[in-house]
Each structure stands twice: as C-alpha cells, then as structure tokens.
N, C-alpha and C positions, 0 to 999 in steps of 0.2 A: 587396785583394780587390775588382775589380770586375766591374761587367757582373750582378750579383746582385740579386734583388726582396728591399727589406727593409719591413717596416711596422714604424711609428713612432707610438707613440701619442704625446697632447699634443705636437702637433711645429709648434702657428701661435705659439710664443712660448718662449722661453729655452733652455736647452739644447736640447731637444728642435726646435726650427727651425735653430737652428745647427749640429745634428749632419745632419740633413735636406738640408742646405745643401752640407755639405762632402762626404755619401755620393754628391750629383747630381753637385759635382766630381769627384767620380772614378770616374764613370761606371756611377753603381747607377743601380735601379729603384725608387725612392722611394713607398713610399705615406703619407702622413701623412694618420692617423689620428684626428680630433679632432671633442670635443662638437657646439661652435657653430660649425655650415656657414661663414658669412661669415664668421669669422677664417680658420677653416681653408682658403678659397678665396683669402685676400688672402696669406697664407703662401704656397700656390703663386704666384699671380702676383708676388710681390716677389722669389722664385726663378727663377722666369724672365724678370720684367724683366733681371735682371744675368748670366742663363746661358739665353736662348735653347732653347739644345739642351738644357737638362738633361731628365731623364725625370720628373716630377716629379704626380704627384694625389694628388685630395683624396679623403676614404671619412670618410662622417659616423661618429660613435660613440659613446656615450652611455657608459663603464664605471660608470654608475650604476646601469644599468637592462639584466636582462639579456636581453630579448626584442632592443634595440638593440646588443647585442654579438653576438646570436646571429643576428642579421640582415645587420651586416656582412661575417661569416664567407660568410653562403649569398651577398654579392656581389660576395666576393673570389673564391668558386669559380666566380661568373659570370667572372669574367675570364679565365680557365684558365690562369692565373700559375703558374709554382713559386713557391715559397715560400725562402726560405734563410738569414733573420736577420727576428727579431722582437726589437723593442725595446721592453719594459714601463718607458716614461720616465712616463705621466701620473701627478700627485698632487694634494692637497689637504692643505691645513691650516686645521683652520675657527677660529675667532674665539676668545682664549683665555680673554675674557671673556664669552661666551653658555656658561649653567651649563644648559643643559638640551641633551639628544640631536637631532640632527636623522636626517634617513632616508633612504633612497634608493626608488626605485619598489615594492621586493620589502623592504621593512623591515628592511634592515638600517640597523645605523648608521653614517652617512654617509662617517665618514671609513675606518672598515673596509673599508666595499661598495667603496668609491671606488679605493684604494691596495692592496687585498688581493682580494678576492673576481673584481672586475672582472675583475685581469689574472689570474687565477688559471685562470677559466673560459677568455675569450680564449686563453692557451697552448694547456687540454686541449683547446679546441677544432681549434686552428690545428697539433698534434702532429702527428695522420697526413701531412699537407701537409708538415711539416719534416723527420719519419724518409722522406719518399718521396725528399727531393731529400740526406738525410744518404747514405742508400744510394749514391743517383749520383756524388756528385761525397766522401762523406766527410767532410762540411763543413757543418754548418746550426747555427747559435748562437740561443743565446735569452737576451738580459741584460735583469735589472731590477734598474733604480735606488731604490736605498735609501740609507741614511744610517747615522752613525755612533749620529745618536739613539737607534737603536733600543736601545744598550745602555744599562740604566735609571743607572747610576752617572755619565755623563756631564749634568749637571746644567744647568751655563750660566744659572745664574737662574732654572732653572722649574722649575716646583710638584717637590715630592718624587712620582718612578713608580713603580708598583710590579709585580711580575713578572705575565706573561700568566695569568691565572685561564680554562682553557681554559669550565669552567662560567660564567663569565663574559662572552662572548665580545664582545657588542656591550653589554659596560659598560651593563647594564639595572639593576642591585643597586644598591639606595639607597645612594647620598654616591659612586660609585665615578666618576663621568664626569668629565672632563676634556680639554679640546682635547690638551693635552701627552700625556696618559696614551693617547688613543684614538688619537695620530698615533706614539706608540712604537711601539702594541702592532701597527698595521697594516704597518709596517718590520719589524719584529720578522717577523711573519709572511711577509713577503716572503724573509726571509732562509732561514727555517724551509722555505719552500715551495719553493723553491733547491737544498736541500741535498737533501729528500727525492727531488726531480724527478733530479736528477744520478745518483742511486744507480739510478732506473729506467731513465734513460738512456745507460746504460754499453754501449759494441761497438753503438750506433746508429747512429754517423755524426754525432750529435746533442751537444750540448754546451750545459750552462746554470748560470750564473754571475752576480754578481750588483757590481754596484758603488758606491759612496758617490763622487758626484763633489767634493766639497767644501763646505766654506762659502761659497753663493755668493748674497750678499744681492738680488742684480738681476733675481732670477725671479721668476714669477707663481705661486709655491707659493703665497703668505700673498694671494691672492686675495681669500680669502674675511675677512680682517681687518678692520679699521675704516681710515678710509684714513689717519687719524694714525698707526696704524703702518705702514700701509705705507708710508709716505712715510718714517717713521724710517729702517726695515728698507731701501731702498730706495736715499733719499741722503743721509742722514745716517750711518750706521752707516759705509754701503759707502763713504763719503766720510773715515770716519774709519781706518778699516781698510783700505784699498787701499792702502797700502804696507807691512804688515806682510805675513807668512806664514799670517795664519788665517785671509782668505778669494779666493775664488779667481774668478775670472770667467766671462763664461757660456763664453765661445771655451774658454778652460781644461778646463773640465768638458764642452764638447761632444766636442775632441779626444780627450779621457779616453774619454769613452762610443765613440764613433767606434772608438778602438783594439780596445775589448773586442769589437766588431762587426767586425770585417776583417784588423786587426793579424795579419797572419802567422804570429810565436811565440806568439801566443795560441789557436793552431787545435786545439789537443789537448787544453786545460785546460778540467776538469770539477771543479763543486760548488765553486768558489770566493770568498771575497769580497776584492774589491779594493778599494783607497781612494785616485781619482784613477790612478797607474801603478803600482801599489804592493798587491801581494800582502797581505794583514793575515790576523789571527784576530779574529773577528769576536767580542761578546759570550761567556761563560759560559753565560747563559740563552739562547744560538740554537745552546750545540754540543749541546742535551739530545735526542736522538737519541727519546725516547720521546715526548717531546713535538713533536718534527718531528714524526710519525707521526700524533700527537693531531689536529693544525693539518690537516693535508693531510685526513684523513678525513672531520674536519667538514666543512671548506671544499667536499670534490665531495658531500656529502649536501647543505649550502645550494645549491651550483649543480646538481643533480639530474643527477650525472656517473653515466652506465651504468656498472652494478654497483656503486650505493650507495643505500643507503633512503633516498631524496628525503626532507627536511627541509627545511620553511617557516620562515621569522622568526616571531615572536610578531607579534603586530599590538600596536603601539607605542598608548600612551593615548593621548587628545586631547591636542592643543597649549593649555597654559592660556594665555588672554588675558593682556595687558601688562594693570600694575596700573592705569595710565591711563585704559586701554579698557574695564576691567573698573569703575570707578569713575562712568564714563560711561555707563555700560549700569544699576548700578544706582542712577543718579540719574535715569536715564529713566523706567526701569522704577516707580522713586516716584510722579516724578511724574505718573505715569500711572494708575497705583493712585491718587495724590489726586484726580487729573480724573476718573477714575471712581468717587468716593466724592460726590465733592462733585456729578455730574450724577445719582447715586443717590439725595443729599439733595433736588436739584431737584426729579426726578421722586419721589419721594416728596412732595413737599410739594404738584405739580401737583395729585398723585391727591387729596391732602385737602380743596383748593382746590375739585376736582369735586365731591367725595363731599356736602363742605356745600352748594354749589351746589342736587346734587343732591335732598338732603334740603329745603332751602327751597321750593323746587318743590312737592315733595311735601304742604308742610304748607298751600303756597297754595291747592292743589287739597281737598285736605282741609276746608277755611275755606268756599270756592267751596260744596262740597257740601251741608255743614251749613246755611248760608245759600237755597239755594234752596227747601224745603219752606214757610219761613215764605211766600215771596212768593207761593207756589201759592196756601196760604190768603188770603192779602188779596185776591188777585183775585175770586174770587166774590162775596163782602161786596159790593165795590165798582159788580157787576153787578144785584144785588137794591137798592142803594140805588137807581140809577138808574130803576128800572123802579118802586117806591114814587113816586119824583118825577115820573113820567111818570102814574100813575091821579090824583096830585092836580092836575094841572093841565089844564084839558081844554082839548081842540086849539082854536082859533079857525077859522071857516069864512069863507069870502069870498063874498059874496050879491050880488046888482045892484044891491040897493039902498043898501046899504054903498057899492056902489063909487060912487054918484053922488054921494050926499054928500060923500064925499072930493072929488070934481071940484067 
C-alpha cells in the first residue's frame, strides 16, 4: 500500500522510526508523531538525509496530556490530509523500583494515561477522518502495539500481577501499585480497547487490530529506568540473547508493524491480535467481552468523549519528600527553632538588663530629691550668720588725715 497519510506515534526512536522509515520507502505520507520537538525533528532529518524525496514530518504530541493531543488533531485538520493508517506505537515503562504512583497532566497514572488513555482519546478523535477515507477507497487501519505481558500468567521474573480491578483503575488502593502491574494492566487495556473498537467498526471500511511485536531489548520502552538497567536491558541481555529465538530486533518488529499497516492479506481482518506475523489468542482475561465494555466506557468518561458523563481523575496526594530531604528540612527547621529560642533568651535577658538599668536611675533620682530640702535650709542660716558678722564689725572710713599719716 502506498501513496497513503499514516501517523505514527513515538516514531524518533526504535520501532516506531524504523517503521516510519521503511513506510517513506515505499512511498507513504509520513507523519511522526512525538513528545520532545528535537528528537522528533532529528528523526525526520536522519530520513531524509538517506531518502531525499521521502514525505516525511514532524507534529509535536504530548499522549500525557490531553489538551496536547487534542491540539494535534485540530493541526492535522489544518493540513487537510486524509487520514488512512494510524499507528498507536508510543509507550512507557516507568522505573520497577520507584514504589510510589507518578501522574500525567489530568491525573491519571502515568503509565495508564501514557499506553492506554492517550491513544484511546487520539483514535476517537482521528475516527471521523479514517471512516471518511474507509468509505473511499475501503481501506483505513488502525494498529496498536501491545505485548504478550499483558497476560498476567506470563511471568519472566516479575512481581506476581493480578487481574485488571476496573474499581481500580489507576492502582490508587493501598499496597496495589507496581511498575509491572500498571505496565500489564495499560496493555491489557489496549487489547481490550481493540476488540470493543473492531465490533463498532464493522461494514466501515475501517479495520483495527492490535500487535505484540516481540522481545525486543534495543528500544527506548525502559526509558524511564535507571540507566544500570537500561544498559543491562539494552547490551547485555540483547547481547546475550541475540542468537537465540526469544528476542527480536527493532527491523524485525518494525516490518512486523509495517505489514499490519499496508500488507495486502491483511486489508479485511478486524479485532485481531497478532504476535510479530503470526495470528494468536490473546490472554483469557482480554477475551471477557463484559469487561471490554467496562474499559472502553470508563476510558471516554476520563477523556470526556460525547455521549459520556465526563469524569475527572481524583487529585493524586502530595509527593512525599525523599527521607534525605525530609531529614534536612527537619534539622533546619531545629535549628532554627534553637536560633530562635536562644535570640528569645538574649532579648529576654536585654529587657532585664534595661529594666535594672532602668530601676537604678529611678532610685538615683529618688536620693537626688530627698537630699535637696536639707540644703534649702542651710542656706538661710548661713545668710543671717553673715549679716550678725557684718553689725559687729564697723566699717572703717578713710579721712585726709589718715591718709597723710600714711604718706
């Protein structure tokens, strides 16, 4: 199939650029899809450094956050594209050792929002656009990539999962969260989402199907890991297993995806899950028909899909501080409370410093007061003695005749 407009989420790295890659070869209309602008713009250019002519852009897209998925939409209809293959490739797998939930913009949890809700919304939105161009030509596909994880029995060394609790939904119930368990259950969901979608779009022209492309250790799934595992996961494993049959490469599973998106005998097949080339039965718990129904319902009340009573996430608690952080805050916080104990003892002690000060003063003037009556009375005394000494002595007069004798 070519000459067709397909969008491609996550498509600047691992399958999803190498499926990208190979649809430009054969002459599609490429939109890749993806979070961070500057990957997503070096992905097209490293496509058209090696192919020139391919058709090939970038469309920013957040499937965290749905204002930025529902923004995309209104700038894909700026282009006035058909539409004819949509490819729900992006995921996340977050850290298996961080024991606490993380979120997406609209509260959900992260790896739900991210693998489930995201591409869920994106579809309903991008639907009318793919039944317009199914009508015309009989032909518009919609595959999302999932995994064999989602069936809880399959184990491979991590934690015991346990079946999708729809009351549940973003694992908020005490002891219930877990990376392994929150990256089942959003696969799970995808599956679930698949099947119910296929039954709607039956005599559409529309076709939607879902694939597990393999074990393939060389993707940027475990992004969000520590980088000791990813380095494991990455060349160590993939170094130890690359010759056996249990894991697969990114070409391998790009082709795989590729086929389900243009392959020819695969133009009529609806609600299916594939693994790599390869038809399967998916899980037990994704064929429960009542629970497909359960998943899809919630999912367009969280994305606030017309004709369903719009429902909000809870508002997720605060993030508790690291113990580190939290140790440091209240050894400040001490010592802060002592610095203000001990500058309360200071000025305490200022004030008393004053007060005696103050009171000394008081008693000097006090002293001062009592002391000045007596001096009033000695002065008088001392006015009358004088003036007794002055009637006993009589004045001397100076005559002429005195003064010659002196001469």
């Amino acid at each position: 199939m070519t000459g067709r407009v397909v969008i491609i989420t996550g498509a600047n790295s691992g399958i999803g650029f190498e499926a990208a890659r190979l649809l430009c070869e054969g002459g599609n209309d490429v939109i890749l899809a993806c979070r961070n602008e500057d990957k997503g713009k070096a992905a097209v250019e490293k496509i058209l450094s090696k192919n020139p002519n391919a058709l090939a852009t970038f469309m920013q897209m957040d499937l965290a956050d749905k204002a930025s998925i529902h923004k995309f939409v209104e700038d894909f209809h700026k282009t006035e594209k058909k539409l004819h293959v949509l490819i729900n490739n992006a995921g996340c797998f977050l850290n298996p050792k961080e024991t606490k939930r993380q979120f997406t913009k609209d509260n959900f949890e992260l790896t739900m929002g991210t693998n489930h809700l995201g591409p869920f919304l994106l579809t309903n939105l991008l639907l009318p656009d793919l039944k317009k161009t199914g009508e015309e030509n009989g032909d518009s596909r919609i595959v999302t990539v999932t995994t064999h994880l989602h069936d809880k029995s399959v184990t491979r060394r991590r934690p015991v999962v346990e079946n999708l609790d729809i009351d549940n939904f973003f694992l908020e119930k005490e002891n219930t969260y877990n990376s392994h368990q929150a990256y089942k259950n959003s696969k799970l969901a995808n599956i679930m989402f698949t099947y119910e979608l296929a039954k709607q779009l039956e005599n559409t022209g529309v076709t939607a199907n879902c694939l597990c492309p393999g074990f393939i250790p060389t993707t940027e799934l475990t992004r969000s890991t520590s980088s000791a595992q990813r380095f494991y996961r990455k060349f160590v494993l993939h170094g130890l297993l690359r010759f056996t049959k249990m894991t697969r490469t990114v070409e391998q599973g790009a082709k795989a995806l590729v086929e389900m998106a243009t392959g020819e005998k695969l133009k009529s097949v609806n609600g299916k899950y594939y693994k790599e080339h390869q038809e399967l039965k998916s899980s037990e718990e994704s064929q429960n028909e009542e629970m497909q129904k359960k998943v899809w319902d919630l999912s367009a009340r969280y994305c606030h899909l017309e004709g369903f009573e719009a429902l909000d996430a809870p508002v997720p608690p605060p993030p508790e501080e690291p113990k580190e952080k939290s140790k440091e805050k209240s050894k400040s916080e001490e010592e802060k409370k002592e610095g203000g104990e001990e500058k309360a003892e200071e000025d305490k002690s200022e004030k008393t410093e004053e007060k005696a000060k103050d009171s000394e003063e008081k008693e000097g003037d006090k002293e001062a007061t009592e002391t000045a009556p007596a001096e009033t009375e000695e002065a008088p005394k001392k006015v009358e003695e004088e003036d007794d000494l002055k009637k006993a002595t009589p004045a001397t007069e100076i005559t002429p005749a005195a003064t010659e004798v002196a001469a």
